[in-house]
C-alpha positions, 0 to 999 in steps of 0.5 A: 949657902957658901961653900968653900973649895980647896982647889989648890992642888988642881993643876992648870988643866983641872981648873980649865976644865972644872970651869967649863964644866961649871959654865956649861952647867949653869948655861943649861940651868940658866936656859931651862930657867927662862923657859919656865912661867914667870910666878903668878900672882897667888906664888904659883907657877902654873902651866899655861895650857893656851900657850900653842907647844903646850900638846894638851887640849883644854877643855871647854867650859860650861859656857863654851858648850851653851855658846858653841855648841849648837853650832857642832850640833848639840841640842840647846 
């Protein structure tokens, strides 16, 4: 996907500022970018809710409960 810009007639300030502009730019994709999950084996990009900044609580699985459960005072 290639663009071609006149730039020609953008004067000495123009051009600084479009290039600072575009650096800033590409430094907050490039940030937001590394901060992602790498993809997955399936191609996906799932959420890894084990991860302690996710802010969601998982929760337990059938096996969890028979394992610990008796230990929080559920009948087995």
């Amino acid at each position: 996907m290639s663009r071609t810009f006149d730039l020609s007639d953008f004067s000495e300030e123009e051009l600084t500022a479009l290039i600072d502009e575009a650096t800033h730019l590409r430094d907050a994709r490039r940030e937001s970018r590394d901060r992602e999950l790498p993809m997955g084996t399936d191609g996906s990009k799932g959420q890894d809710v084990r991860d302690p900044d996710h802010g969601v609580i998982p929760t337990p699985t059938p096996r969890d409960v028979k394992e610990e459960g008796p230990a929080h005072g559920v009948p087995e």
